[in-house]
N, CA, C and O atoms as a CHARMM CRD file, in Angstrom:
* protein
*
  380
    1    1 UNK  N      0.84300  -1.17300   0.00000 PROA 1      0.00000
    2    1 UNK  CA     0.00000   0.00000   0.00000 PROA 1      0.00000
    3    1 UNK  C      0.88600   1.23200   0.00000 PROA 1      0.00000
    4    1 UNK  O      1.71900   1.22300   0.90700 PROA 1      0.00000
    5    2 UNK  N      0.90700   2.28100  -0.79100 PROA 2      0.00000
    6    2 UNK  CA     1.51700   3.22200  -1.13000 PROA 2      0.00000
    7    2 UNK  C      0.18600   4.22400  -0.60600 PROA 2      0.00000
    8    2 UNK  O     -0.95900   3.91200  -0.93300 PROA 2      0.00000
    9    3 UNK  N      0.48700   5.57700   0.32100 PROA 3      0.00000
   10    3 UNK  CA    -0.16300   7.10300   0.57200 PROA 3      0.00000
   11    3 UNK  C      0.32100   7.57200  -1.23200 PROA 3      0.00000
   12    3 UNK  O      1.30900   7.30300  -1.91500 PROA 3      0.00000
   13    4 UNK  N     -0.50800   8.10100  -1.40300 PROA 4      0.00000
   14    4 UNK  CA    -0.70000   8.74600  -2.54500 PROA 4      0.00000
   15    4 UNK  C     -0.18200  10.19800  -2.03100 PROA 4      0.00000
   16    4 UNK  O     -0.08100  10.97200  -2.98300 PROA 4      0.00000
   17    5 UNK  N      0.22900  10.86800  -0.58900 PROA 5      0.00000
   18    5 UNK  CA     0.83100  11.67300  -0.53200 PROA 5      0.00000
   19    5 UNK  C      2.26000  11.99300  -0.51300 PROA 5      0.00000
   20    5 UNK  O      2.99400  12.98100  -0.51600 PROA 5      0.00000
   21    6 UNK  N      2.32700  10.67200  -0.49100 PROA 6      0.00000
   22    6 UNK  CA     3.74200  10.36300  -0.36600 PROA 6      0.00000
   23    6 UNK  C      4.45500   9.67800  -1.58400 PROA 6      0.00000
   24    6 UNK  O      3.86600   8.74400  -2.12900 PROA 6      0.00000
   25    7 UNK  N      5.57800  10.04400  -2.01000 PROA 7      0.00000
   26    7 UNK  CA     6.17400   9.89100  -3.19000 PROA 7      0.00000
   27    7 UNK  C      7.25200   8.54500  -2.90300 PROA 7      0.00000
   28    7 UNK  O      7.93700   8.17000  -1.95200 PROA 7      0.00000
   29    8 UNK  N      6.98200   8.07200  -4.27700 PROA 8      0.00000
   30    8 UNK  CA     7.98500   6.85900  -4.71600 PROA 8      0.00000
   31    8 UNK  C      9.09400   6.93900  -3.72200 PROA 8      0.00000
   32    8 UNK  O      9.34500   6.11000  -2.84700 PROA 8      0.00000
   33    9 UNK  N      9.83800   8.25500  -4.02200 PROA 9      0.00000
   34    9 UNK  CA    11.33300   8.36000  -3.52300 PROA 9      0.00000
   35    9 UNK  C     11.61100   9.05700  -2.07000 PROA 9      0.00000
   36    9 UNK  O     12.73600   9.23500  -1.60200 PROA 9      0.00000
   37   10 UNK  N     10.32600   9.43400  -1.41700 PROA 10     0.00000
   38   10 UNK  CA    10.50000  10.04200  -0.49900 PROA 10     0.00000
   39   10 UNK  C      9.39100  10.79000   0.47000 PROA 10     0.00000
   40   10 UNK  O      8.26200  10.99200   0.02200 PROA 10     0.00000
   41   11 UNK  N      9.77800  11.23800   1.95100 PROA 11     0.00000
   42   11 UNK  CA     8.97000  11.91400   2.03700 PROA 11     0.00000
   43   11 UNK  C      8.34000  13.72900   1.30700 PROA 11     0.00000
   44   11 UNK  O      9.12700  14.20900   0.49100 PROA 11     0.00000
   45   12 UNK  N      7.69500  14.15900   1.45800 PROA 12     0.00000
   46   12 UNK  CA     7.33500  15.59500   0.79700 PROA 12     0.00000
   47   12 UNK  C      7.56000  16.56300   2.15700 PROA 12     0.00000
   48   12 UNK  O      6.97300  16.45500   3.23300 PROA 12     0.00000
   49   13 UNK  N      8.65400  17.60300   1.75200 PROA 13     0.00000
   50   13 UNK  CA     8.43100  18.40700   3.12500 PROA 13     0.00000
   51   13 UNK  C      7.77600  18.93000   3.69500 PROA 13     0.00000
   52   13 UNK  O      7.11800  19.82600   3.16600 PROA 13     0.00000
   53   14 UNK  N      7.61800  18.60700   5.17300 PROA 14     0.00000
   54   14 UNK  CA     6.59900  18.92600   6.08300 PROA 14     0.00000
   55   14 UNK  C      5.44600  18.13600   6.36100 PROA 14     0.00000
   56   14 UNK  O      4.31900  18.35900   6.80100 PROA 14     0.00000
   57   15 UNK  N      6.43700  16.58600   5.74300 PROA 15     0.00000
   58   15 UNK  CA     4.74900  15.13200   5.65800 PROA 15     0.00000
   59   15 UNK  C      5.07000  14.79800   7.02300 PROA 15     0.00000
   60   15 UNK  O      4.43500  13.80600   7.38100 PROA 15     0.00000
   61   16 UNK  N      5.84700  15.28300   7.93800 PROA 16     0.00000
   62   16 UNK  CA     5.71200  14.94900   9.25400 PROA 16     0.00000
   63   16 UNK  C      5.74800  15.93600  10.53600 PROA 16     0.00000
   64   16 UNK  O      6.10500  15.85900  11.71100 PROA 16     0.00000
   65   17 UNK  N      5.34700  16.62500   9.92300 PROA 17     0.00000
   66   17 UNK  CA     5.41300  17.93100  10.91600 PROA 17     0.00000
   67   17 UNK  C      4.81300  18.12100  12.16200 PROA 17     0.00000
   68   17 UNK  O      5.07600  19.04800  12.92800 PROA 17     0.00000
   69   18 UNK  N      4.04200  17.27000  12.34500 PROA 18     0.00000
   70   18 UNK  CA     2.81500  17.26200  12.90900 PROA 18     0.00000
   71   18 UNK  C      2.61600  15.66100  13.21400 PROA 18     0.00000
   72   18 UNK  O      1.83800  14.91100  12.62500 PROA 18     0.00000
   73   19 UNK  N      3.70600  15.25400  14.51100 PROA 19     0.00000
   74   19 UNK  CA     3.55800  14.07400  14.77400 PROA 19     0.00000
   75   19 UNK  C      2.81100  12.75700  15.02700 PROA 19     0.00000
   76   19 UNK  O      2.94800  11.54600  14.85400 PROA 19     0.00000
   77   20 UNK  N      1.58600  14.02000  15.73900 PROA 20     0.00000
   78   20 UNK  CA     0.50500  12.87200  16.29400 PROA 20     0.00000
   79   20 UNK  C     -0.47800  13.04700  14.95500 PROA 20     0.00000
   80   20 UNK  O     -1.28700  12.12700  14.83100 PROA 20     0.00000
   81   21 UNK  N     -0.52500  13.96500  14.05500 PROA 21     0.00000
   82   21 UNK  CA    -1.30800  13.51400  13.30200 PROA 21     0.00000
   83   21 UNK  C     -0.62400  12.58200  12.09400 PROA 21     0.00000
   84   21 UNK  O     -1.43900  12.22700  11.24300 PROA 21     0.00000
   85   22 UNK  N      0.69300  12.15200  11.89900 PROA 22     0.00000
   86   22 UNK  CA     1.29400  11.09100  11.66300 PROA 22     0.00000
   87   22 UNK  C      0.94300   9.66900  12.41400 PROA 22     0.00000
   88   22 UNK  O      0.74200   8.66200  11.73500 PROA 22     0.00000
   89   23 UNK  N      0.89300   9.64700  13.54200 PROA 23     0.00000
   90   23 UNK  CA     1.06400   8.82300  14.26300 PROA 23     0.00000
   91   23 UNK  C     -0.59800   8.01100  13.43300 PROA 23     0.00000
   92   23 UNK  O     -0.53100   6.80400  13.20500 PROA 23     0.00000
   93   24 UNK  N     -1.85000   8.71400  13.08500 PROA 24     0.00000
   94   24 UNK  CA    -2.86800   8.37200  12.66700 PROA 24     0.00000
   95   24 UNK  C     -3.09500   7.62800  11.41200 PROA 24     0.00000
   96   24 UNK  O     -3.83600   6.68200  11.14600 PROA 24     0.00000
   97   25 UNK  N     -2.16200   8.38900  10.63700 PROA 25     0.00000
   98   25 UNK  CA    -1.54800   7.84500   9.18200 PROA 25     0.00000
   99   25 UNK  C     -1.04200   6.53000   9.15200 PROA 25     0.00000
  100   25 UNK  O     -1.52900   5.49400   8.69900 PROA 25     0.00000
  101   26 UNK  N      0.39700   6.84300   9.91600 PROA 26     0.00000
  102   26 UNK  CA     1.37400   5.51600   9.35200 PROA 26     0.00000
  103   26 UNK  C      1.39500   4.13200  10.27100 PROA 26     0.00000
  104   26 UNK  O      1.97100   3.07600  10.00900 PROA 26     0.00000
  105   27 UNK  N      0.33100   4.57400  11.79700 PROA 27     0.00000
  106   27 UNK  CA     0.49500   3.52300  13.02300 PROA 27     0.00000
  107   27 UNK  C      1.43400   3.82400  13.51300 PROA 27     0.00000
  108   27 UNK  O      2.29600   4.49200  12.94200 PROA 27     0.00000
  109   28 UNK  N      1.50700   3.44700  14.58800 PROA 28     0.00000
  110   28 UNK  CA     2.50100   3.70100  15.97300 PROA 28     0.00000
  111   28 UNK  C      2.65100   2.56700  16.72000 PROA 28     0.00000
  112   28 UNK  O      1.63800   2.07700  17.21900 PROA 28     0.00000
  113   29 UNK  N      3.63100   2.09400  16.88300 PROA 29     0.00000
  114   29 UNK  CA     4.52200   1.07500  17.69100 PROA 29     0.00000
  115   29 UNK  C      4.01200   0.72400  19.13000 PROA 29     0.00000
  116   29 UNK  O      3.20200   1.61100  19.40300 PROA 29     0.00000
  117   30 UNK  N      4.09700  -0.09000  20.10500 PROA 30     0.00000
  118   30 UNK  CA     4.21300   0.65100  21.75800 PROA 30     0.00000
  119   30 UNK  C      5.68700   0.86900  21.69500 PROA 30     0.00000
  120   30 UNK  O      6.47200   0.59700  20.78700 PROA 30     0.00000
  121   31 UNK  N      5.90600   1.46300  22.95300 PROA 31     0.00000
  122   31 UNK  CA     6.84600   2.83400  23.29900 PROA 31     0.00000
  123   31 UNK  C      7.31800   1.47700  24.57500 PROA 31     0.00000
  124   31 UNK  O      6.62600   0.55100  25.00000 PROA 31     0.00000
  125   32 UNK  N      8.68200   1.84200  24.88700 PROA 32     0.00000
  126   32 UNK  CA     9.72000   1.17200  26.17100 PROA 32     0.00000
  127   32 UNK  C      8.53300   1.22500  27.68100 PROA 32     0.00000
  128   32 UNK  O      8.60600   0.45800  28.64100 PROA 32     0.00000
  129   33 UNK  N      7.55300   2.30000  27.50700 PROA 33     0.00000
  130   33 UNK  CA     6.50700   2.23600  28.60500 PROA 33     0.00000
  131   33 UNK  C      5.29800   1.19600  28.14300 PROA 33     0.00000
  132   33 UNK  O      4.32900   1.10000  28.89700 PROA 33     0.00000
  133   34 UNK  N      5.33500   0.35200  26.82400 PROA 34     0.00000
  134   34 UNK  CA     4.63100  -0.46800  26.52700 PROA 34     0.00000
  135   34 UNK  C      3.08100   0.18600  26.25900 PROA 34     0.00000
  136   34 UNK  O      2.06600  -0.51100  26.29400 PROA 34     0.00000
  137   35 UNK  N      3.08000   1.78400  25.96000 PROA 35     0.00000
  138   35 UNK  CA     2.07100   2.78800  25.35900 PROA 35     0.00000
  139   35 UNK  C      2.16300   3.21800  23.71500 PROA 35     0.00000
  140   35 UNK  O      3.18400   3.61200  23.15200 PROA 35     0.00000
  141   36 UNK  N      0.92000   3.04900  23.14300 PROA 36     0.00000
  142   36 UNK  CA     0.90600   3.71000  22.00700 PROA 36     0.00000
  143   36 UNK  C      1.17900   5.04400  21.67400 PROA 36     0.00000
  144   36 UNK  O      0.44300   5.72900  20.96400 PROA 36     0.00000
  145   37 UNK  N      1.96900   5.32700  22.05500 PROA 37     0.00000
  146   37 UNK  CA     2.78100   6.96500  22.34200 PROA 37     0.00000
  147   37 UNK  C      3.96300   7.40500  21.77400 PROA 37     0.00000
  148   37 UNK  O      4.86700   6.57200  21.84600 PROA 37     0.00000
  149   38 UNK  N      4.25400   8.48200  21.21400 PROA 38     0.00000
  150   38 UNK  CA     5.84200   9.10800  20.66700 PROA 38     0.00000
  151   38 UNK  C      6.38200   9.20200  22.66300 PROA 38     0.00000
  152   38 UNK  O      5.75000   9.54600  23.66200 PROA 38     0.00000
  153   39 UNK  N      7.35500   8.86100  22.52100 PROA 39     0.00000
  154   39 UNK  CA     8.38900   8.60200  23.72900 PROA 39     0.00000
  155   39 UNK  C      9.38500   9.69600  22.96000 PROA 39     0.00000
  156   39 UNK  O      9.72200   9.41200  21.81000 PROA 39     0.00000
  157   40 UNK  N      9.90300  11.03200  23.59700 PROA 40     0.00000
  158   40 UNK  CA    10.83900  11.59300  22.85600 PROA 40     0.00000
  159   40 UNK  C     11.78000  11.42800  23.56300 PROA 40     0.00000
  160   40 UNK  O     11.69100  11.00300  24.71500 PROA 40     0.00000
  161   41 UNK  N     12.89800  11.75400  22.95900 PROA 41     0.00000
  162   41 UNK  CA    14.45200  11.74500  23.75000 PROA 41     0.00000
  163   41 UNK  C     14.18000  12.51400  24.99100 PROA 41     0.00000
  164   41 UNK  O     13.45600  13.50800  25.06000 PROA 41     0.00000
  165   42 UNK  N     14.85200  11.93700  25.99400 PROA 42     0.00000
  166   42 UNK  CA    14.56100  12.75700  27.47600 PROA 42     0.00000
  167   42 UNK  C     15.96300  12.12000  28.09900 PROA 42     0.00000
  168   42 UNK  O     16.08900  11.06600  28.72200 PROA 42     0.00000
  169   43 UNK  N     16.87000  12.99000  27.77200 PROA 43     0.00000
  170   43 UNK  CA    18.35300  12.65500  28.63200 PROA 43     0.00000
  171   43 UNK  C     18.25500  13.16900  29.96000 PROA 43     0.00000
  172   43 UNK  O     17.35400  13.82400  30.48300 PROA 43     0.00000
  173   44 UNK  N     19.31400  12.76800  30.39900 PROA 44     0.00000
  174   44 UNK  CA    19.41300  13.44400  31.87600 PROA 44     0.00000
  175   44 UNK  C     19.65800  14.67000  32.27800 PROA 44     0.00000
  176   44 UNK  O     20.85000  14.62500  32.58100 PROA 44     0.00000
  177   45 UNK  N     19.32600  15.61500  32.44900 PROA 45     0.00000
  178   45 UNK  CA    19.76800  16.78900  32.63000 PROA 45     0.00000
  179   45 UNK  C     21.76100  17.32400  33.29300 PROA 45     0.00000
  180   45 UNK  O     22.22700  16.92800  34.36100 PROA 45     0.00000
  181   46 UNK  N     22.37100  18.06600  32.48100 PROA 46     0.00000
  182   46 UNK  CA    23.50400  18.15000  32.95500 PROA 46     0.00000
  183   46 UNK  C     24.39200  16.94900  32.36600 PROA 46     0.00000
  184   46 UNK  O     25.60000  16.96000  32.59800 PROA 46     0.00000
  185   47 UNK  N     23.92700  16.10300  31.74900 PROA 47     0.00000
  186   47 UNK  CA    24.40600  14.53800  31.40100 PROA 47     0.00000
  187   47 UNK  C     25.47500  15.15100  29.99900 PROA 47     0.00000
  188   47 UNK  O     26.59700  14.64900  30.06700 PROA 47     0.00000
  189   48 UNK  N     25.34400  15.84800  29.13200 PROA 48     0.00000
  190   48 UNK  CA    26.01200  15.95800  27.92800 PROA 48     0.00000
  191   48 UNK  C     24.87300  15.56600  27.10000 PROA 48     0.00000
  192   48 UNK  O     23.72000  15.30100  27.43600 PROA 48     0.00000
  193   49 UNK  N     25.49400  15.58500  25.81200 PROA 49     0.00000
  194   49 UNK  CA    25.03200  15.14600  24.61300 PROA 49     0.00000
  195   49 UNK  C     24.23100  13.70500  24.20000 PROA 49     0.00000
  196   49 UNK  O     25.03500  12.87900  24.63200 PROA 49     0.00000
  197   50 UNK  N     23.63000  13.28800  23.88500 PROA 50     0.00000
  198   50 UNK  CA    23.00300  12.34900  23.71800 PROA 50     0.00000
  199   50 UNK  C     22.51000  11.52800  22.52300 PROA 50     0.00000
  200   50 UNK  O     21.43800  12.00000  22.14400 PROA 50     0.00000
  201   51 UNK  N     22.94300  10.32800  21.68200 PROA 51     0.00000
  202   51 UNK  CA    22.66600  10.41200  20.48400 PROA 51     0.00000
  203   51 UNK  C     21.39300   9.50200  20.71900 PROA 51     0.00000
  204   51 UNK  O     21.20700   8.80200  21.71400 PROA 51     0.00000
  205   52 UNK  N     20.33500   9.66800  19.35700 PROA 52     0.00000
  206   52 UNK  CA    19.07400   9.19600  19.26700 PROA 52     0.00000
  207   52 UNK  C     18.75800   8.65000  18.29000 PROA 52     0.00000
  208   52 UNK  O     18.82300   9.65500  17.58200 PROA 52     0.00000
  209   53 UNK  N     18.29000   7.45300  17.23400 PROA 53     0.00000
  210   53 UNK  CA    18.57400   6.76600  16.41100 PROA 53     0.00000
  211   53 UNK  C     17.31000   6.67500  16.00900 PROA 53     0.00000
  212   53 UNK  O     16.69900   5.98500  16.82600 PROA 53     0.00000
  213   54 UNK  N     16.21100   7.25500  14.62500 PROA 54     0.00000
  214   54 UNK  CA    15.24200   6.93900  14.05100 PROA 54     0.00000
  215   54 UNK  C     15.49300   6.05000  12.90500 PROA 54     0.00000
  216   54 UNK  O     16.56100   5.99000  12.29600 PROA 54     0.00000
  217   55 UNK  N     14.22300   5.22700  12.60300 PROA 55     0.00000
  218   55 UNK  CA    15.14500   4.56900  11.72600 PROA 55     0.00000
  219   55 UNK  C     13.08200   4.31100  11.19200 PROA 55     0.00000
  220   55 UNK  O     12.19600   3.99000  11.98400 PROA 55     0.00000
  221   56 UNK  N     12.89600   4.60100   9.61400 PROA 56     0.00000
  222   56 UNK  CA    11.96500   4.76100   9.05800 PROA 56     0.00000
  223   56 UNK  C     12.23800   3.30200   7.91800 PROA 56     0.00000
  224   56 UNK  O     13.27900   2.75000   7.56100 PROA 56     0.00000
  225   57 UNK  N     10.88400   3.05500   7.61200 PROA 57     0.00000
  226   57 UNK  CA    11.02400   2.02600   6.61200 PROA 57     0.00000
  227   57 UNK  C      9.71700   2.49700   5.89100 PROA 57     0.00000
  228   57 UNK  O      8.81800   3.17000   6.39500 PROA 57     0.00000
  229   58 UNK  N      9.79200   1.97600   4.52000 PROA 58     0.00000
  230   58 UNK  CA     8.60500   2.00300   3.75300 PROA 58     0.00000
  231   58 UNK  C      8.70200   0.52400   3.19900 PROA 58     0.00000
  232   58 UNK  O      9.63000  -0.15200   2.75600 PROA 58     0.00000
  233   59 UNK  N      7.39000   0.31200   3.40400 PROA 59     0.00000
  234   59 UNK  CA     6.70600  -1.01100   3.59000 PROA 59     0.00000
  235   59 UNK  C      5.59000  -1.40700   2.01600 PROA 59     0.00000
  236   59 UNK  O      4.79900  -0.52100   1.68800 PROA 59     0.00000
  237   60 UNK  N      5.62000  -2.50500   1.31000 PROA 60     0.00000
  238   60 UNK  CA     5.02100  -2.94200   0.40100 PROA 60     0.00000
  239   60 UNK  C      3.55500  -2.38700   1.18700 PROA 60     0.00000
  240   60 UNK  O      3.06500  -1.33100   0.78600 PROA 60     0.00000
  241   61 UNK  N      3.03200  -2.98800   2.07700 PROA 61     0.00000
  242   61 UNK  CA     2.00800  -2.86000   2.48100 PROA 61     0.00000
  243   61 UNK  C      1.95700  -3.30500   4.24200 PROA 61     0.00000
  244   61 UNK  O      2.61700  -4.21700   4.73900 PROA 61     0.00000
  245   62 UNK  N      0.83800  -2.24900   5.10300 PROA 62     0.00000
  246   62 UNK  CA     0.71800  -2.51600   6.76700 PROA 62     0.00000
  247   62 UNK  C      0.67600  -3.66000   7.18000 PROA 62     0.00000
  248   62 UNK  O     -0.37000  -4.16600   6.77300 PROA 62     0.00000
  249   63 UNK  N      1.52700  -4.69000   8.06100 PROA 63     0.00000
  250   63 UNK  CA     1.72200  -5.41400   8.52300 PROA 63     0.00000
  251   63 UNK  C     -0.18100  -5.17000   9.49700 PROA 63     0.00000
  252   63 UNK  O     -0.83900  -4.14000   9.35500 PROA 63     0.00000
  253   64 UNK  N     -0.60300  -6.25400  10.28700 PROA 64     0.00000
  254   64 UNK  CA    -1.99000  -5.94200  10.65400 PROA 64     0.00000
  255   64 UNK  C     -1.18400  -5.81200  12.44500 PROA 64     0.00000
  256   64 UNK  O     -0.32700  -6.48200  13.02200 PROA 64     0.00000
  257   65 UNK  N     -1.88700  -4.77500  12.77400 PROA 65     0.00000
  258   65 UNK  CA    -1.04200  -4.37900  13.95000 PROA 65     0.00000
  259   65 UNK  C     -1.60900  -4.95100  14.96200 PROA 65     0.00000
  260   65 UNK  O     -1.39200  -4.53600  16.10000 PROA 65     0.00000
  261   66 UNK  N     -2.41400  -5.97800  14.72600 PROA 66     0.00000
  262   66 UNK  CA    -2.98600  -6.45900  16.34100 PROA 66     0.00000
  263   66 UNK  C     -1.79200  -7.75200  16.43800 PROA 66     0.00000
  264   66 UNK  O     -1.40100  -8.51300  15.55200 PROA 66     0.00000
  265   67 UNK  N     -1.34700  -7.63900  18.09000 PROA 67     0.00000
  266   67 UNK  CA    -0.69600  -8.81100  18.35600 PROA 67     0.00000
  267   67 UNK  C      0.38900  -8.67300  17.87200 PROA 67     0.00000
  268   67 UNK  O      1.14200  -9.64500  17.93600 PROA 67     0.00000
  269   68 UNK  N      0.96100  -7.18900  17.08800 PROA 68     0.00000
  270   68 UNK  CA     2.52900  -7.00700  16.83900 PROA 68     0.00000
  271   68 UNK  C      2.79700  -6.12800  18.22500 PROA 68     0.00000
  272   68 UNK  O      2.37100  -4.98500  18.39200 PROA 68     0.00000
  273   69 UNK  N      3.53600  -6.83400  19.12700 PROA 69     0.00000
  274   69 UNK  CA     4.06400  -5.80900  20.20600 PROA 69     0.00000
  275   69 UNK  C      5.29500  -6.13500  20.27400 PROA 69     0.00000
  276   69 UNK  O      5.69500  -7.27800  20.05100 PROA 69     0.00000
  277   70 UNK  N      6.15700  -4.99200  20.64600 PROA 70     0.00000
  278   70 UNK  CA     7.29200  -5.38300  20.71400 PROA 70     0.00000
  279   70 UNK  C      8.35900  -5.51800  19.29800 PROA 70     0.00000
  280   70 UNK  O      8.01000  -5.85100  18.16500 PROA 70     0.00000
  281   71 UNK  N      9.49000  -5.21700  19.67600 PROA 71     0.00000
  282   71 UNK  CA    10.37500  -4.91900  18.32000 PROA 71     0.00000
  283   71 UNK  C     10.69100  -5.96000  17.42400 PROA 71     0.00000
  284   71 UNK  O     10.88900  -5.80600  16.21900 PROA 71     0.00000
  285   72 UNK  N     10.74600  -7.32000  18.21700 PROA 72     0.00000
  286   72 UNK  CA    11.01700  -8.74900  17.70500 PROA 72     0.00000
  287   72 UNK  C      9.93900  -8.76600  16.58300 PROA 72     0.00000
  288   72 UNK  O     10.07900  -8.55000  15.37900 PROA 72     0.00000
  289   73 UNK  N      8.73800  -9.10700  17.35600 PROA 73     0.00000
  290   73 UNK  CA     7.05100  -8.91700  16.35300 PROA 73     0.00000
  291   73 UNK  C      7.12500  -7.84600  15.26100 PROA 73     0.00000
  292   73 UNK  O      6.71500  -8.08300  14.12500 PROA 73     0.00000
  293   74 UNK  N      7.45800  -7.09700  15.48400 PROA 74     0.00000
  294   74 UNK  CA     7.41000  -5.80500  14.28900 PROA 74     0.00000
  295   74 UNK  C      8.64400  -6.40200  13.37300 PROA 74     0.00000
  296   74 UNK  O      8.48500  -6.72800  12.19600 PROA 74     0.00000
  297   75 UNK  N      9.53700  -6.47000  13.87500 PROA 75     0.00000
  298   75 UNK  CA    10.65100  -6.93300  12.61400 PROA 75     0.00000
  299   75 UNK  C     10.54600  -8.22300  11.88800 PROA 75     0.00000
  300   75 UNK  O     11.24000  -8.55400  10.92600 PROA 75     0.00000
  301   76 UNK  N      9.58600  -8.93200  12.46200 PROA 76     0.00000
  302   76 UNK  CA     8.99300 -10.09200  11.67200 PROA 76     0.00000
  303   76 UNK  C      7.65000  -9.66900  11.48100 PROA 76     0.00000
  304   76 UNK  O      6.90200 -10.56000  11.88300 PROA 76     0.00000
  305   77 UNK  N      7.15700  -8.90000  11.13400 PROA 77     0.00000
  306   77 UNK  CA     5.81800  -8.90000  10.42900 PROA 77     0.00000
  307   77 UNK  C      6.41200  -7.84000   9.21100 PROA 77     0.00000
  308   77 UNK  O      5.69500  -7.64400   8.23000 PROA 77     0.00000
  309   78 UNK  N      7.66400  -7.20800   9.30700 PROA 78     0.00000
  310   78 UNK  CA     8.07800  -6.67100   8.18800 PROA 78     0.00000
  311   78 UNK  C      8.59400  -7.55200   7.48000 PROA 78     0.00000
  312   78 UNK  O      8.58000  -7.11300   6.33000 PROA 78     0.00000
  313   79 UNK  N      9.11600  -8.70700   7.50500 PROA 79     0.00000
  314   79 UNK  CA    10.18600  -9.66500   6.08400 PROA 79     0.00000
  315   79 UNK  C      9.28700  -9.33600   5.55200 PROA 79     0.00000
  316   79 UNK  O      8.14800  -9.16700   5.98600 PROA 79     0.00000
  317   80 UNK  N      9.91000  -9.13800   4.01500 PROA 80     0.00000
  318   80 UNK  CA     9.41400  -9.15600   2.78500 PROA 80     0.00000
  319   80 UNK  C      8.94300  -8.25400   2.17800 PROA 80     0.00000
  320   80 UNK  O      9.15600  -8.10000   0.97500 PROA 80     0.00000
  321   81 UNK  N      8.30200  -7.57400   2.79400 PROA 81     0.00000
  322   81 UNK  CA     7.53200  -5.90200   3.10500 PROA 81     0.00000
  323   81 UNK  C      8.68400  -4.82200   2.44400 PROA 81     0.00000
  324   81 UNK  O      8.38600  -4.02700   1.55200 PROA 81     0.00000
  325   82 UNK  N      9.64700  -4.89900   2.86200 PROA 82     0.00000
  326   82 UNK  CA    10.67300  -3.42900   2.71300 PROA 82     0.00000
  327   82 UNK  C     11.07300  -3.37500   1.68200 PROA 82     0.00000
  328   82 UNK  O     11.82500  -4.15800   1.10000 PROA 82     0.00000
  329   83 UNK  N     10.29900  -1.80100   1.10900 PROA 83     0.00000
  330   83 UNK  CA    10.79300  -1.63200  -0.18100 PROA 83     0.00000
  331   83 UNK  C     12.18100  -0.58900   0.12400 PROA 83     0.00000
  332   83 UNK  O     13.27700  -0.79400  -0.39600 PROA 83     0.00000
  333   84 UNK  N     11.88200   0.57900   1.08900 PROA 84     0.00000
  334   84 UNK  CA    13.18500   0.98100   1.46800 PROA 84     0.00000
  335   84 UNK  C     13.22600   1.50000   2.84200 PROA 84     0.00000
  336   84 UNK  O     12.26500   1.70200   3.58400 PROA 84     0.00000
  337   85 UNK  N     14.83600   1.74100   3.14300 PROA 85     0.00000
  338   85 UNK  CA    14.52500   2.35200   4.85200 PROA 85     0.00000
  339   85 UNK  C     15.81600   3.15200   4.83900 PROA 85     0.00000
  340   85 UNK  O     16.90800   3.01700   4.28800 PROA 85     0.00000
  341   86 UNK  N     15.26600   4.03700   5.66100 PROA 86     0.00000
  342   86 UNK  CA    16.19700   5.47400   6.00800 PROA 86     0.00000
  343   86 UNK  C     16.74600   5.34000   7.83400 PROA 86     0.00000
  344   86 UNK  O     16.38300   4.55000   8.70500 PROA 86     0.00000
  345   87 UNK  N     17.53400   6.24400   7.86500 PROA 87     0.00000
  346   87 UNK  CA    18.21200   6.23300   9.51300 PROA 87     0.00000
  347   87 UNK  C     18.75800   7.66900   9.29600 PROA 87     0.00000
  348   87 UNK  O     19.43900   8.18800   8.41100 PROA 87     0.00000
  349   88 UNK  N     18.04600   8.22700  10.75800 PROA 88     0.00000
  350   88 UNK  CA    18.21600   9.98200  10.87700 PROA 88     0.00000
  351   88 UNK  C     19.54000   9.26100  12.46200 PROA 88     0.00000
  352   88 UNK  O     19.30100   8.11300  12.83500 PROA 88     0.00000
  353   89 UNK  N     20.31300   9.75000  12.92000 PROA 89     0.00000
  354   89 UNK  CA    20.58400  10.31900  13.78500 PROA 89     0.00000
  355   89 UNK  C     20.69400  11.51800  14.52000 PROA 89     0.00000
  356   89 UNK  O     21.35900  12.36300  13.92000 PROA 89     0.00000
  357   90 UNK  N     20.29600  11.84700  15.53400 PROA 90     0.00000
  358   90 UNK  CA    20.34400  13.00000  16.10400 PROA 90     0.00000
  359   90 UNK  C     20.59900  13.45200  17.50000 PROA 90     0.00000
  360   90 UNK  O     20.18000  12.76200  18.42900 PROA 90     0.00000
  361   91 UNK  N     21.38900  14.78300  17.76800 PROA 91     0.00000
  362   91 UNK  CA    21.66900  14.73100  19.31700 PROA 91     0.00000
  363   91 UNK  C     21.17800  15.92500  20.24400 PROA 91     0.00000
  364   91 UNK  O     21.32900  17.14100  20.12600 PROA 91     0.00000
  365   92 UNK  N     20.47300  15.07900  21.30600 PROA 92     0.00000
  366   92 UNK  CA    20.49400  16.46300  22.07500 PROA 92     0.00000
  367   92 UNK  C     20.82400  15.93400  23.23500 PROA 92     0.00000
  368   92 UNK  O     21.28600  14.87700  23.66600 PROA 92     0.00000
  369   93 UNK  N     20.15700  17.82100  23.95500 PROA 93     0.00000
  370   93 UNK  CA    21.26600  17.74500  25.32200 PROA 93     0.00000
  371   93 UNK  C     20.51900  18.08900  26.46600 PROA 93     0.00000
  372   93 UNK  O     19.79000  17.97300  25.48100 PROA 93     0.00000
  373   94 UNK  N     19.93600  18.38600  27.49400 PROA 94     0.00000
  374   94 UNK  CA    19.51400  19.15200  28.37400 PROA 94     0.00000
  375   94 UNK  C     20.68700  20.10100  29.50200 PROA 94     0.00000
  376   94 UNK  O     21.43500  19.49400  30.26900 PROA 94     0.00000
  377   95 UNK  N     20.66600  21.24700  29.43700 PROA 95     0.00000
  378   95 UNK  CA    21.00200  21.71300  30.57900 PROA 95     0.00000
  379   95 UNK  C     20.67500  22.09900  31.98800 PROA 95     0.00000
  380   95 UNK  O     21.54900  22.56500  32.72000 PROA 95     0.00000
């Protein structure tokens, strides 16, 4: 299944700007609190720098999300599925 807003080669800028109304679009994972929730980077304060690892895939078509929990389940309901996948790194910091 291909979004018709979304292009062959990529996202269109500003197709994610607006997280939680992403989150409606593409499905959402559970989160390390085992919640259907964006979990954002939250370092320790005073700690330094912190790196954070997204890692996006585009998929032949939605794996059926009941009973995928957990990262194991998700990476096996993707075989076969991946047409391509991207990896952002990024760092922050709190002071």
């Amino acid at each position: 299944m291909i979004d018709q807003r979304v292009g062959s080669t990529g996202l269109a800028e500003g197709e994610i700007s607006d997280p939680v109304q992403m989150w409606g679009r593409f499905g959402l994972g559970r989160n390390s609190f085992f919640r259907r929730a964006y979990l954002p980077p939250d370092p320790p304060p005073g700690h330094g720098p912190h790196r954070s690892a997204f890692l996006v895939f585009a998929l032949s078509e939605p794996p059926a999300p009941d009973g995928i929990d957990g990262r194991n389940a998700t990476l096996e309901a993707m075989v076969g599925r991946v047409l391509a996948k991207g990896r952002l790194i990024g760092t922050y910091e709190r002071a």
